[in-house]
C-alpha atoms as an extended CHARMM CRD file, in Angstrom:
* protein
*
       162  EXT
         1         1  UNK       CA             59.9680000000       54.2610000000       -3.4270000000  PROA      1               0.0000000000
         2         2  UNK       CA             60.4320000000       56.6120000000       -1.0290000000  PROA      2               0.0000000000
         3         3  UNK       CA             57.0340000000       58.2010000000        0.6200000000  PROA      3               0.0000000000
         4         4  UNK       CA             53.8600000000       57.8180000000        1.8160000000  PROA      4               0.0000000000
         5         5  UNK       CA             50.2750000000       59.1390000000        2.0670000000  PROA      5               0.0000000000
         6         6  UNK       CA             48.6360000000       60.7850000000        4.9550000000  PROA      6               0.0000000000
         7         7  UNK       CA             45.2050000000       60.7480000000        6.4580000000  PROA      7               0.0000000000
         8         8  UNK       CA             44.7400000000       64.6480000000        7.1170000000  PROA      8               0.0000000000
         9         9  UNK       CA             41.1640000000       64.4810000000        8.3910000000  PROA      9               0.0000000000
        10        10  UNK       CA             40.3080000000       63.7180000000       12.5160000000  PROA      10              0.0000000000
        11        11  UNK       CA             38.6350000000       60.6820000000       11.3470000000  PROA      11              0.0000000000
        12        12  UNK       CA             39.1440000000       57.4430000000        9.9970000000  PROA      12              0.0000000000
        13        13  UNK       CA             39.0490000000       56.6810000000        6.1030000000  PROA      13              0.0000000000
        14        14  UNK       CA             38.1320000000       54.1160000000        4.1510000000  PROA      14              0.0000000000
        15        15  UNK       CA             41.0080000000       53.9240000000        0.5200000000  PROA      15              0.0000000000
        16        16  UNK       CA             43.0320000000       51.5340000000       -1.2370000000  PROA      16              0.0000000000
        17        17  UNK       CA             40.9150000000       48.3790000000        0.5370000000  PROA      17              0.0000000000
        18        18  UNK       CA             42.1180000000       49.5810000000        4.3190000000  PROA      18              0.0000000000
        19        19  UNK       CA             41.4280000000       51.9540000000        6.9590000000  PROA      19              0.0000000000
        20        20  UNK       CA             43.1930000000       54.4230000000        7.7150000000  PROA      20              0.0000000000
        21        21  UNK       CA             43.2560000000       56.4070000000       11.1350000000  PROA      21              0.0000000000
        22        22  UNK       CA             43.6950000000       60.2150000000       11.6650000000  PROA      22              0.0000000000
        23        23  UNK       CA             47.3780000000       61.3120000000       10.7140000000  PROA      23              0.0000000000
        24        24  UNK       CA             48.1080000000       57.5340000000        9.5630000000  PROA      24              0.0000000000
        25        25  UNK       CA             50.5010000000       57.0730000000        7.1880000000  PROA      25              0.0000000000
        26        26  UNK       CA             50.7780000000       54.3630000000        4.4150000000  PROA      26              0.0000000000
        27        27  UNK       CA             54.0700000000       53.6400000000        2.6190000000  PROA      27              0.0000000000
        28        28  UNK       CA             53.9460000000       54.0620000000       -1.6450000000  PROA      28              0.0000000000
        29        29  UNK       CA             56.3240000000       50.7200000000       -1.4620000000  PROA      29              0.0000000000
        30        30  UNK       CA             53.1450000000       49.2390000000        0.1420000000  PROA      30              0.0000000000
        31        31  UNK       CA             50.4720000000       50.6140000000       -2.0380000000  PROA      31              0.0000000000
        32        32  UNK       CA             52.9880000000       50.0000000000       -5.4310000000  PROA      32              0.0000000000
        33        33  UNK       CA             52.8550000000       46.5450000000       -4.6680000000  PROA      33              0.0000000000
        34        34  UNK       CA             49.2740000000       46.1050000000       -4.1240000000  PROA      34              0.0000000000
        35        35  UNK       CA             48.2260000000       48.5580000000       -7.1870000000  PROA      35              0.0000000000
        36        36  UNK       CA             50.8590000000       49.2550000000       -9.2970000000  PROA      36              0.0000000000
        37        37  UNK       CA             51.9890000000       46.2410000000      -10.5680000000  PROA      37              0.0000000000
        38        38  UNK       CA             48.1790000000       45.7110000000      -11.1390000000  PROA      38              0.0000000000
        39        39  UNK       CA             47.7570000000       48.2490000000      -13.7470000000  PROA      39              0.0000000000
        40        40  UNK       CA             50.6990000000       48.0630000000      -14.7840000000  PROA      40              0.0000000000
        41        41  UNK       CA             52.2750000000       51.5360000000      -13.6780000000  PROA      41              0.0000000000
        42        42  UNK       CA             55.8110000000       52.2480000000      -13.7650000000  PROA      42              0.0000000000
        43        43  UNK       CA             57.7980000000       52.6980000000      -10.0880000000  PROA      43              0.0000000000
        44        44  UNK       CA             57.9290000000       56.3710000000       -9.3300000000  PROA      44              0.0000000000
        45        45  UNK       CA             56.4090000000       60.1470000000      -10.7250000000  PROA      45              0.0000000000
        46        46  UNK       CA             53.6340000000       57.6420000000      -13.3430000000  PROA      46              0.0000000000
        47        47  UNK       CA             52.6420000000       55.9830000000      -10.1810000000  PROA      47              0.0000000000
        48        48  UNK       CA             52.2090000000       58.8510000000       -7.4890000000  PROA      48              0.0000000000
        49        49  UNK       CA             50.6000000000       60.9870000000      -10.2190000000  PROA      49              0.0000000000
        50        50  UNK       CA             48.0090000000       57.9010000000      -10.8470000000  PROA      50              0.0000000000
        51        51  UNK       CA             47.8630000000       58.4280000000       -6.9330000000  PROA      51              0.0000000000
        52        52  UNK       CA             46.8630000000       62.0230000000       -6.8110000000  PROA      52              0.0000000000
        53        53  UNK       CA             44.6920000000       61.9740000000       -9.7640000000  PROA      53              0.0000000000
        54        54  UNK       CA             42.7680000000       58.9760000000       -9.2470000000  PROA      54              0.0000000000
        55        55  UNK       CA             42.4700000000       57.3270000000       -6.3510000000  PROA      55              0.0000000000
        56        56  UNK       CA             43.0980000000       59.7960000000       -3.8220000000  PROA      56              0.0000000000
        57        57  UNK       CA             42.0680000000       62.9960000000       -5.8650000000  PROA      57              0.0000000000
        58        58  UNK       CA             40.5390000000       65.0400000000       -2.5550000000  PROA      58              0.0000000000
        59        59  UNK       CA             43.7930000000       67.7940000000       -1.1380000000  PROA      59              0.0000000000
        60        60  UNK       CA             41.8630000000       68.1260000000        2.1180000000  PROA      60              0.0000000000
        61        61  UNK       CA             41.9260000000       64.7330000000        3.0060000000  PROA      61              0.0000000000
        62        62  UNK       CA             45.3830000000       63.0470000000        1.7000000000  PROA      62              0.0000000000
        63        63  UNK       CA             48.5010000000       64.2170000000        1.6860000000  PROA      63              0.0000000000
        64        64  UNK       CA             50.5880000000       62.4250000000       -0.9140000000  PROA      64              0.0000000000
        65        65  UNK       CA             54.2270000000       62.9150000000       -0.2730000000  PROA      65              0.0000000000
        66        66  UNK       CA             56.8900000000       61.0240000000       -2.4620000000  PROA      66              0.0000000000
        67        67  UNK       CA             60.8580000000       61.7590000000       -2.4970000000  PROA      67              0.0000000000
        68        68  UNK       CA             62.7790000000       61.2670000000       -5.6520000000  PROA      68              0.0000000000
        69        69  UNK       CA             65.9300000000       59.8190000000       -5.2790000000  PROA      69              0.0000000000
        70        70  UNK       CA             68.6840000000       61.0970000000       -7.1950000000  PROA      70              0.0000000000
        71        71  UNK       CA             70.6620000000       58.8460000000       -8.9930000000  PROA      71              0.0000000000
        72        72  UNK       CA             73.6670000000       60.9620000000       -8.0750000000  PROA      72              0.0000000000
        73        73  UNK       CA             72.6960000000       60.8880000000       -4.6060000000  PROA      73              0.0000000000
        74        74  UNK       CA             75.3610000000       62.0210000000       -2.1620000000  PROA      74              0.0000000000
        75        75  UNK       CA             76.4390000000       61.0260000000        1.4480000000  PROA      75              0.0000000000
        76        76  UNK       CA             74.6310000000       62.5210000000        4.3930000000  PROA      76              0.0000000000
        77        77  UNK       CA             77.2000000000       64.5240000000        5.8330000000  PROA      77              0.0000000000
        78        78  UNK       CA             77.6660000000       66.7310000000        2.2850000000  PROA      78              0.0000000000
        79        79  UNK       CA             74.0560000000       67.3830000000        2.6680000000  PROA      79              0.0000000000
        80        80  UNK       CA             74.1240000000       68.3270000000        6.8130000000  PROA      80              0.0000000000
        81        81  UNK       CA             76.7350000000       70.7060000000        5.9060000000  PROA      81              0.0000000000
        82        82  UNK       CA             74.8480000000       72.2520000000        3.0350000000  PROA      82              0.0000000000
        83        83  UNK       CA             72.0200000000       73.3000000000        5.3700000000  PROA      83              0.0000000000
        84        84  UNK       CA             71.8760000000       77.0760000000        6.5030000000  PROA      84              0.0000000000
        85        85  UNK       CA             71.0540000000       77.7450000000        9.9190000000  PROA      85              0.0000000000
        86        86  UNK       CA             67.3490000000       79.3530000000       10.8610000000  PROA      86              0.0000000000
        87        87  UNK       CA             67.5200000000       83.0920000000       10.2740000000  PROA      87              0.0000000000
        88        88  UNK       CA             66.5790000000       84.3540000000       13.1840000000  PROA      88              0.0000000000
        89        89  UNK       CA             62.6670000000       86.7970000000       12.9010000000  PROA      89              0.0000000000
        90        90  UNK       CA             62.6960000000       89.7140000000       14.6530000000  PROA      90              0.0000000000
        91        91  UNK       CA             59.9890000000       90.3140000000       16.7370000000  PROA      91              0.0000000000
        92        92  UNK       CA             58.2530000000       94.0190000000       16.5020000000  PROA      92              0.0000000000
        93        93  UNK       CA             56.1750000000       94.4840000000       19.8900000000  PROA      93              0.0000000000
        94        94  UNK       CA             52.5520000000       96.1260000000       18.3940000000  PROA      94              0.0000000000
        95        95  UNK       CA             49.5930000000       96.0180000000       19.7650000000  PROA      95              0.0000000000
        96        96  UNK       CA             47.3090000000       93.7330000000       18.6890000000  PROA      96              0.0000000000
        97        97  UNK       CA             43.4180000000       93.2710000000       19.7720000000  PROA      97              0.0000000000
        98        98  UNK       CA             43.1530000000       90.5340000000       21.9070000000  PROA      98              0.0000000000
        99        99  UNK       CA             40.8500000000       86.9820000000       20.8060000000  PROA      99              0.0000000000
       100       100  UNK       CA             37.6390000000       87.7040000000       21.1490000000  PROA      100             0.0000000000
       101       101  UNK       CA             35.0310000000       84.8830000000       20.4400000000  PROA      101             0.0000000000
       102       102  UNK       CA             31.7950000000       85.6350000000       19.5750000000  PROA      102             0.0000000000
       103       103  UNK       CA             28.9390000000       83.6680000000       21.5200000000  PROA      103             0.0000000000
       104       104  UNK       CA             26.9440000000       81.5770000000       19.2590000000  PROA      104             0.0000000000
       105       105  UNK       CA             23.3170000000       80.7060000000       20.1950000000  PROA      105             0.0000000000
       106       106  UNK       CA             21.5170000000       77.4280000000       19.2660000000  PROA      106             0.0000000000
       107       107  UNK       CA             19.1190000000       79.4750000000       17.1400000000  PROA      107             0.0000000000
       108       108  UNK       CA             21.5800000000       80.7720000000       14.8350000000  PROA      108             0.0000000000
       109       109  UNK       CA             23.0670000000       76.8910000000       14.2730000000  PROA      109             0.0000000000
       110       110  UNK       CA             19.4990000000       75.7100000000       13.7410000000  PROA      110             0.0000000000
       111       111  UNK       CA             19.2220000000       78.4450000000       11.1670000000  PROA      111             0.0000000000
       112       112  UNK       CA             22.4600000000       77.7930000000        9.2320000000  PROA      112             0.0000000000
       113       113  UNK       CA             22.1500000000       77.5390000000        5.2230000000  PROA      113             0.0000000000
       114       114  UNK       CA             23.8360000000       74.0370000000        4.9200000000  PROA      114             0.0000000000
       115       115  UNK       CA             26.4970000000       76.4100000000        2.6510000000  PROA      115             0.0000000000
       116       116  UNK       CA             26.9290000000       78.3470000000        5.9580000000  PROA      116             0.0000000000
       117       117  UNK       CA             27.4010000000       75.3150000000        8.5600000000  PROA      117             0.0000000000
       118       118  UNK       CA             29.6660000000       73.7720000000        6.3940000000  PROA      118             0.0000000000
       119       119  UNK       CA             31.8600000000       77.4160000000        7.1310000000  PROA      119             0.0000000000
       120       120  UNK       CA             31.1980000000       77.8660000000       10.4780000000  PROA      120             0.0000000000
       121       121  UNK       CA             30.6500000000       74.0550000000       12.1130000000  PROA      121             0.0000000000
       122       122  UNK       CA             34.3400000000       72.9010000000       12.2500000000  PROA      122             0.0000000000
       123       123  UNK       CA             35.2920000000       76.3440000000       14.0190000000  PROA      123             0.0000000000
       124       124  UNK       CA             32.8380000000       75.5190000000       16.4060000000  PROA      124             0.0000000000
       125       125  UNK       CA             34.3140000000       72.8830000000       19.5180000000  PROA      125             0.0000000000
       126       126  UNK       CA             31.4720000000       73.5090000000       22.4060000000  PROA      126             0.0000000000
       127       127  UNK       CA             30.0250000000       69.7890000000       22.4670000000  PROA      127             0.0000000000
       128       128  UNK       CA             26.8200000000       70.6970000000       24.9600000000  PROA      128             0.0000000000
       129       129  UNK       CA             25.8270000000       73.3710000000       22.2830000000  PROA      129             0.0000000000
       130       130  UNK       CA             26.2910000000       71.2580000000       19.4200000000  PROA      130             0.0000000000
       131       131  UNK       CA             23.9530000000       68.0450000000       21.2360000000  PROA      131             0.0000000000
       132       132  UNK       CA             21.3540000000       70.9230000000       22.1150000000  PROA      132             0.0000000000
       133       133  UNK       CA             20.9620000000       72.3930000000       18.5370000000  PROA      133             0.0000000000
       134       134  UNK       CA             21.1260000000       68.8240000000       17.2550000000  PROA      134             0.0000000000
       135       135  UNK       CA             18.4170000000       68.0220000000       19.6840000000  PROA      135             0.0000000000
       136       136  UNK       CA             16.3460000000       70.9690000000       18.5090000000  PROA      136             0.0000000000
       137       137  UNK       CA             17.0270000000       70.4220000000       14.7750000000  PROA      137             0.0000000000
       138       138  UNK       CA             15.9180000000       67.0990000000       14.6180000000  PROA      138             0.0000000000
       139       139  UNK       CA             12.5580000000       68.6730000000       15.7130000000  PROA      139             0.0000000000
       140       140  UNK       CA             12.1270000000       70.7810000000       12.5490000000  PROA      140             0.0000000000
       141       141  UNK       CA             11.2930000000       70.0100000000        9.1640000000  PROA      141             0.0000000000
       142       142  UNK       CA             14.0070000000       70.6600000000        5.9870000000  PROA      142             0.0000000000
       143       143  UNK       CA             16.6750000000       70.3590000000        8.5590000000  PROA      143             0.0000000000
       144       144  UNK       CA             17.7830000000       66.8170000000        7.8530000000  PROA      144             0.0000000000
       145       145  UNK       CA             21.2050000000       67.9380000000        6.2970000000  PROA      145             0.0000000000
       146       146  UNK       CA             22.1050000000       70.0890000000        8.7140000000  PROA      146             0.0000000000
       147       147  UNK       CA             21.4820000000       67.3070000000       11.6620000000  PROA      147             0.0000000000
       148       148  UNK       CA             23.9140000000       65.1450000000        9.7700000000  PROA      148             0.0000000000
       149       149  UNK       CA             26.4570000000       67.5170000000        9.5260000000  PROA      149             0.0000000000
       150       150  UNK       CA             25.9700000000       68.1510000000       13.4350000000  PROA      150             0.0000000000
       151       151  UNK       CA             26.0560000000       64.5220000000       14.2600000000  PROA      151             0.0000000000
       152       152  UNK       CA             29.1210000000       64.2390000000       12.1400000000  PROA      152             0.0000000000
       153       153  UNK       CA             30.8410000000       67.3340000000       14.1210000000  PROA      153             0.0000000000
       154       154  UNK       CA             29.8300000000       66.2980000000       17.4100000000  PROA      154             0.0000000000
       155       155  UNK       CA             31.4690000000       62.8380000000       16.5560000000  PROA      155             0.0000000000
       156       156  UNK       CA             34.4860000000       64.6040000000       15.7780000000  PROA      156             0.0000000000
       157       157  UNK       CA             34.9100000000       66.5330000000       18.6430000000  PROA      157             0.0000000000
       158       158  UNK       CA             33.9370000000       62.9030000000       21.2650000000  PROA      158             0.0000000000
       159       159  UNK       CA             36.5580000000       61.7370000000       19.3370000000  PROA      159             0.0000000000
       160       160  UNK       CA             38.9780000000       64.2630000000       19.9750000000  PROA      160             0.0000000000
       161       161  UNK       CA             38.6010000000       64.4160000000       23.4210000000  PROA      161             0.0000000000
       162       162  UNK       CA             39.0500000000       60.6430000000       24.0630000000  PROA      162             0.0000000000
């Protein structure tokens, strides 16, 4: 089979009895072998479907690519020639309002709805702020979701930066 599936998340996941790193790819030959012939699934669309359906149901985190072969497949160079060049965009000069980012206090991330710092956390990448609401949250009461999530992003982001 030709494909694979992709870790799309910036940290590791556990599936299919391995671990598998940010932007790590496993080969469908691979998993086929291990799973397919298990539960007895045919080679091909039954198989990826199971795939996306079952075991690895979640968009956001896998990526699930698989490339049919055509039985009529053709040489290489037929399909080079095929391919159109890049159209070319033209570029309009406008004027457009420049980035502005808005300053975040650790008061307003301590008083995030878990429904609202599930919005706003990722977008935010300043670590010392993060540690210093954490440390603050973990002070409060009802704010044990919330301190998870934090912990979770500020993981992320040491990651990241390794």
């Amino acid at each position: 089979m030709n494909g694979y599936i992709k870790n799309k998340t910036p940290i590791w996941r556990h599936a299919m009895k391995r671990q598998i790193g940010p932007g790590q790819t496993v080969s469908l030959d691979e998993l086929y072998k291990q799973y397919g012939e298990k539960h007895g699934l045919e080679e091909g669309k039954p198989f990826v479907a199971w795939l996306k359906e079952i075991k690895l149901s979640n968009k956001e985190i896998w990526n699930v690519v698989y490339e049919e072969e055509a039985p009529d497949s053709k040489p290489v160079q037929e399909k080079i020639e095929k391919v159109e060049e890049p159209k070319k965009v033209k570029v309009v000069n406008e004027m457009v309002a420049p980035h502005v980012k808005k300053v975040i206090e650790v008061d307003e991330i301590i008083n995030f709805s878990v429904r609202k710092a599930r919005e706003e956390l990722p977008k935010i990448n300043d670590l010392n702020l993060l540690k210093y609401a954490l440390k603050n949250a973990n002070q409060l009461a009802n704010k044990d979701t919330l301190c998870i999530m934090l912990r979770k992003r500020i993981g992320e982001l040491e990651l990241s930066k390794r």
